[in-house]
N, C-alpha and C positions, 0 to 999 in steps of 0.2 A: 504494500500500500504506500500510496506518493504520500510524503509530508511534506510540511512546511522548514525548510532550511536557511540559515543565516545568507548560506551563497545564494539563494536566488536573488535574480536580477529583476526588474521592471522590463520590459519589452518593449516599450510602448517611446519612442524617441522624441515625443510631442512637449515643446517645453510648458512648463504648467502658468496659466493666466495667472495666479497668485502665487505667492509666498506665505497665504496664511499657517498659522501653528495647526496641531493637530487639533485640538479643544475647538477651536474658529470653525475647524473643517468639519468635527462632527456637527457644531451646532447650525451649519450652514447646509449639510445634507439631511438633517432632520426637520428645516426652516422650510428647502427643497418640496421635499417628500409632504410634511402638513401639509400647506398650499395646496399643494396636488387632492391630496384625498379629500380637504376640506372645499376647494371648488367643484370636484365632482359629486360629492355627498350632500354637504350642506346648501351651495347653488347650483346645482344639476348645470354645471356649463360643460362642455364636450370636453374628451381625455384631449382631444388634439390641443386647443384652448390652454386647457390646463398646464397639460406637461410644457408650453413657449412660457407661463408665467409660472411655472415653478424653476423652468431651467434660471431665467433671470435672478429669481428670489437666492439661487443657491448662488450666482453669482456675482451679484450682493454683497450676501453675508458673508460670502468669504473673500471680498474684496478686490474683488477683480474688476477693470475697468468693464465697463458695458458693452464698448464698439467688440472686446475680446470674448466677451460671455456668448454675445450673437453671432463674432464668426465661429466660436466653438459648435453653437446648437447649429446654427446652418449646415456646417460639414459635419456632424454629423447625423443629420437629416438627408444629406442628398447621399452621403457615400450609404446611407443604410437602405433607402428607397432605391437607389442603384444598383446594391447587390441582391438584394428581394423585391423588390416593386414586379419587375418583368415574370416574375416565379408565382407571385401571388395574381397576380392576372394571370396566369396560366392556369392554375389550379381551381380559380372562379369558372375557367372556363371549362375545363374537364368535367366541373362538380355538377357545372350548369347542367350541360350535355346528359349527364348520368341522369339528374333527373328530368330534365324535361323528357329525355326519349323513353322513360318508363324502365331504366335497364336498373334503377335502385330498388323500384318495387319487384322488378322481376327477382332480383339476388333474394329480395324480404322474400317474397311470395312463394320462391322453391325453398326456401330453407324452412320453414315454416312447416311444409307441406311435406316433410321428413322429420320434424320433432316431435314427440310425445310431449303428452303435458310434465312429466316429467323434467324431460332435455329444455323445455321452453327459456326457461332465463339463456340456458349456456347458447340457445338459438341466440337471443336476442343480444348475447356477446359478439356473437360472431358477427354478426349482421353488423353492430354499430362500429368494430373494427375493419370489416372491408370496405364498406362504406365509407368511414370516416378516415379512411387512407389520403385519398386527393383532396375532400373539401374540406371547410373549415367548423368549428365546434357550432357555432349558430345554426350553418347551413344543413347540417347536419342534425341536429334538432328539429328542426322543419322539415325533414324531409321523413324521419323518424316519427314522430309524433301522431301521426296518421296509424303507424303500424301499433304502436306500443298502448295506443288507448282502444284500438281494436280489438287485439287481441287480448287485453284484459277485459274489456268488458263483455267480448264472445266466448271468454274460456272461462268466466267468472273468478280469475284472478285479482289479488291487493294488487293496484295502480304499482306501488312500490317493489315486488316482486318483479313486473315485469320490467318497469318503466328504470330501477337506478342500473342491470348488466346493462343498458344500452346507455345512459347514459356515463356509465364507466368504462365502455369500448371508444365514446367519443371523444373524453377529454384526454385518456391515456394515450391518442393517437393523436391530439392537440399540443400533449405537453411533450412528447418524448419524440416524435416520427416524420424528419423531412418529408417531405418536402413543405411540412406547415410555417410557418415566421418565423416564430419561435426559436426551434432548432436549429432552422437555418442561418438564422442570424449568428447563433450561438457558435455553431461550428464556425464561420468565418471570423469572427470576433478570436476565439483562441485557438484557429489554425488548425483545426480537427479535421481530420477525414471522412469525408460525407458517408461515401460508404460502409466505411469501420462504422461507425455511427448508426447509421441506418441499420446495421446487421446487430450491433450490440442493443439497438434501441430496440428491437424486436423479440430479442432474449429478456431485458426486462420489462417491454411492455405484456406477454403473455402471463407468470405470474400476478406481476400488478394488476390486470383487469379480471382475472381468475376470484382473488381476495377482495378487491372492493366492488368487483360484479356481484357475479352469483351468490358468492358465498357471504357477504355483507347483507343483499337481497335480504339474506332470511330474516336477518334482525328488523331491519329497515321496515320491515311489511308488519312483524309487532310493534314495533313503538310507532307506526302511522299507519294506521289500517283505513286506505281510503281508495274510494270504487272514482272509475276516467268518469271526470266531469262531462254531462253530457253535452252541453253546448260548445265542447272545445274539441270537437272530433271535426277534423277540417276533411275537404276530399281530395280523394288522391290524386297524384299527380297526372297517372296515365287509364283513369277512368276513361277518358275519353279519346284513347287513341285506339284507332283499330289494327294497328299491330305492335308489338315491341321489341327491344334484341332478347334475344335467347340468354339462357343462364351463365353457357360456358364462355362466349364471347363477349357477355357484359363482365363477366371477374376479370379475363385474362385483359381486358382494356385498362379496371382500372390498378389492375396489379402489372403491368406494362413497363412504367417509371421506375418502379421497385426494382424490378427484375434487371434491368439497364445497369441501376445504381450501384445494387448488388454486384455486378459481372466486372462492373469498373474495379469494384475493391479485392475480386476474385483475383483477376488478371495483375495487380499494382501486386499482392502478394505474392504469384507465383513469378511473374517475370520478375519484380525488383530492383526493373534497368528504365530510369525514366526515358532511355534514347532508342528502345526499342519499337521496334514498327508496331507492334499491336497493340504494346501498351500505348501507344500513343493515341493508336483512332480509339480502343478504350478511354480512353480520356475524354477522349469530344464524346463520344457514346454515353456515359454514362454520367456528362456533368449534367446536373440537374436544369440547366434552360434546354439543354438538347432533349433529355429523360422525357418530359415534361410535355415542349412542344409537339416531340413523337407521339404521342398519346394523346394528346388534343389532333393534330390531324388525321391521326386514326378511328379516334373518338367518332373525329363526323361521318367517318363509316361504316364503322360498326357498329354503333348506336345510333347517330343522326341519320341516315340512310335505311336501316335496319326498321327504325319507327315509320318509317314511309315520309320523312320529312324530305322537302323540295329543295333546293339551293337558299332560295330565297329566304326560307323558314331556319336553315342551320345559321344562316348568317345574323337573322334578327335573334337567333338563340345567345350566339357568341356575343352581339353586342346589348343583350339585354344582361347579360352575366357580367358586366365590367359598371355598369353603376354600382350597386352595391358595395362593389371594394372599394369604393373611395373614400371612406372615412372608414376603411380597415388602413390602407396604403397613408395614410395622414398620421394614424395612433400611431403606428409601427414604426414612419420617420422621426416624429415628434420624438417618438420612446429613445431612438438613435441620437436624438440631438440631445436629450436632457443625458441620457449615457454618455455623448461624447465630454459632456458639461461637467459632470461626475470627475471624469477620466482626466480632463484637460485643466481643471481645479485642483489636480494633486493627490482624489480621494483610495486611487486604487494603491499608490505610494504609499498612503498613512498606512490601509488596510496591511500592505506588505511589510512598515515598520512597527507597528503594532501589535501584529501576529507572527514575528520572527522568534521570539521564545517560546511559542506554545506549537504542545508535543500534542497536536490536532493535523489529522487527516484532510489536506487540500479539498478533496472531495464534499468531506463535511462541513468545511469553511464556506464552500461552493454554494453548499443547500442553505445554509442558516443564512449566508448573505439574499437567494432570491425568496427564501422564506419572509424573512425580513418586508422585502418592497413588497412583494405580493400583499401581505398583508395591510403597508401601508396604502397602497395604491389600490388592489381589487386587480389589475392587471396580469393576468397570467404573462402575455407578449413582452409586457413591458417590465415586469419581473427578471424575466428570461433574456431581453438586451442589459438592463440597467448592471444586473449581477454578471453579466460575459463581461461587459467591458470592464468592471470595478475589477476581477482573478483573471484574466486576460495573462496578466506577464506572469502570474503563474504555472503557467503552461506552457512555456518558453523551455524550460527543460524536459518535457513530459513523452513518455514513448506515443505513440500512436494510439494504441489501446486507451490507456489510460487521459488523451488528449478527449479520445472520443466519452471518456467515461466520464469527464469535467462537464461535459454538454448535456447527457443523460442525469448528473449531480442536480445543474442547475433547472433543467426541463423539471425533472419531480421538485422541486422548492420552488417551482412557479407555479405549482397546484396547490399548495397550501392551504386548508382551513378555507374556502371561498365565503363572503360574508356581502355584507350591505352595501358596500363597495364597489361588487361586483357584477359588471351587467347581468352575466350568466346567470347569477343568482336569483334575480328579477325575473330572467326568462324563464327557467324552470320552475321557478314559483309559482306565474301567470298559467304557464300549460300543464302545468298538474294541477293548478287550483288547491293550493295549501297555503294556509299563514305562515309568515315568517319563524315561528314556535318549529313547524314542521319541517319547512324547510333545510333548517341548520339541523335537527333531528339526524335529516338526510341525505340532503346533498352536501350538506357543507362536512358530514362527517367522510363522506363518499369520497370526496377530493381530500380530506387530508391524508384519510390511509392509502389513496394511492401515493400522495407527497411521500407517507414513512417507508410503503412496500417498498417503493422507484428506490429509495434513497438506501436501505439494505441490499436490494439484488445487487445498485451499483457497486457499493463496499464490499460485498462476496466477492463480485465479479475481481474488481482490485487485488485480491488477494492470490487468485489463479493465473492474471493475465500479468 
């Protein structure tokens, strides 16, 4: 297991806007972060909003000129919108695809129609993890929510039984599984390998979703015993198409990316010559804008095509999927500039002089920092860039495995305890129809044992790799 050691270095070559002390620096990242949670909580003003007048507030307080605070937030807003902006419109568009052409209800509707009442929650795992592979935790709820108050109110299922495995296949494949923001961000922040990543994220996203699915399910449905609201059963997506893709051809689409990403970090470990020929067209192959758009242009034929959809009809599909992400694409910049502001303020320096005598595991340090924001902000995304960039030069000395195992660290500490703070929160609140008492009963218990699972498998894993 990686520790924290006197010789590590900082990574990060960026001279810092202030000179403040370490005391100044905490009280300016905590001045930060209030701000943040208090304009989103107490004035419901947007996280994008928020996160420009907390990045200022922290550099403020810690004294740094202003014209220097804004070009920090600026770069980094655009270098982070630059290296995911194009990825998350891709993934809008994939998720779109999947559902509009009816291939997400097909996945639901055959797996489904192979479980016992029995198997049903571990059904409803499965589904919310294939599913929630390319799109993102909201879209994914939406598209979900249809099946999961169906089926419990056709099988005479607790809403809770069926409804928390799916929502524990979706946030575990939100917090831990490229190609969502998140981890994406995370990995290029501390130089992690997509694919290592991508394959270790996989090893612990299946425990994780196992323990806070199904097997959570059981408690979840005693301490809230409550039947699908009936006026919140929306209609399906592809009632009204008269055909849709098939089962085998809607998985292999959107498990397509995966499989690419995977082959890339196949190939990088057996060849291990970055000047070989194939590792090299692996490389283009398998980086995630190539992964990504493959599967979107294929998308429009094997599902857009497949539903009977026209030219005409794929194209208003792809450009009706790129509204919505723009105040995903704004949080996720914003989240990059208040982290570059963190970064460019001194704060990951303090963290690395402060935590030079303590005989604490990197990893751990990793999780309690996006624990930390999480909490304060409600931000899963934004937990997960603020904490990459703060252990960032951390990972300057870290094998591969272990690089990739700092991104899975800080993915499960960006699921934390989910509270009032947090959109998700709200949404699943609204489409289950439970008070807030219930809520945290449920979901908020739901996401933090995936936070504790993520954060053990990572530390086992640490110990073999």
């Amino acid at each position: 297991m990686t520790h924290l050691s006197v010789e590590m270095l900082a990574a990060d070559a960026a001279e810092p806007i202030t000179t403040a002390g370490h005391a100044q620096l905490g009280i300016a990242v905590l001045a930060g972060i209030a701000v943040i949670v208090l304009l989103i909580t107490k004035f419901k003003l947007h996280a994008f909003l928020a996160l420009i007048i907390g990045s200022l507030v922290l550099g403020a307080v810690a004294g740094a000129p202003l014209d220097k605070t804004i070009t920090s937030f600026s770069a980094g807003l655009g270098t982070t919108v630059a290296g995911t902006g194009v990825l998350i419109a891709l993934g809008a568009v994939l998720g779109r695809l999947l559902a509009d052409s009816g291939g997400a209800d097909q996945i639901v509707d055959t797996i489904l129609a192979k479980a016992s009442r029995k198997a049903m929650p571990w059904a409803m795992v499965l589904i919310a993890g294939i599913v929630g592979l390319p799109i993102f935790f909201e879209v994914g709820i939406v598209l979900l929510i249809p099946v999961v108050l169906l089926v419990a109110k056709r099988g005479n299922f607790s809403l809770m039984r069926i409804g928390i495995p799916a929502l524990a296949g979706l946030s575990v494949m939100h917090g831990l599984i490229p190609p969502h923001p998140g981890p994406l961000v995370a990995i290029d922040a501390v130089g992690a390998n997509l694919g290592v990543t991508l394959a270790l994220g996989v090893v612990v996203a299946i425990p994780t979703m196992i323990i806070a699915g199904p097997v959570f399910s059981r408690y979840a449905a005693r301490w809230v015993d409550i039947q699908p609201p009936e006026n919140l059963v929306p209609e399906r997506t592809s009632d009204d198409l008269e055909k849709r893709p098939g089962f085998g051809i809607t998985v292999a689409t959107v498990l397509l990316p995966v499989v690419m990403m995977l082959a890339k970090a196949l190939v990088d470990i057996v060849a291990d010559n970055p000047e070989h020929t194939v590792q090299r067209v692996f490389d283009v192959v398998g980086s995630p804008l190539i992964a990504l758009l493959t599967a979107v242009l294929v998308a429009m034929f094997t599902l857009g095509r497949a539903a009977g959809f026209t030219r005409g009809r794929i194209a208003a599909t792809v450009e009706k999927s790129l509204g919505p992400i723009a105040g995903v694409l704004l949080i996720v910049g914003a989240g990059g500039g208040f982290k570059q502001t963190l970064v460019d303020a001194g704060v990951g320096q303090m963290i690395l002089d402060i935590s030079k005598g303590w005989n604490i595991s990197t990893l751990l340090l990793a999780w309690l920092i996006a624990v930390t924001i999480r909490l304060a902000t409600g931000s899963a995304t934004v937990a997960t860039i603020s904490a990459a960039g703060l252990v960032a030069p951390l990972a300057a000395e870290m094998s591969t495995p272990h690089a990739a195992l700092l991104v899975l660290a800080i993915g499960s500490g960006s699921l934390f305890f989910s509270h009032v703070n947090d959109a998700g929160f709200w949404l699943v609140k609204e489409y289950f129809g439970m008070n807030v008492g219930q809520t945290l009963k449920t979901w908020s218990v739901m996401e933090t044992l995936i936070s504790v699972v993520g954060i053990v498998c990572v530390l086992l894993l640490s110990l073999v790799l």
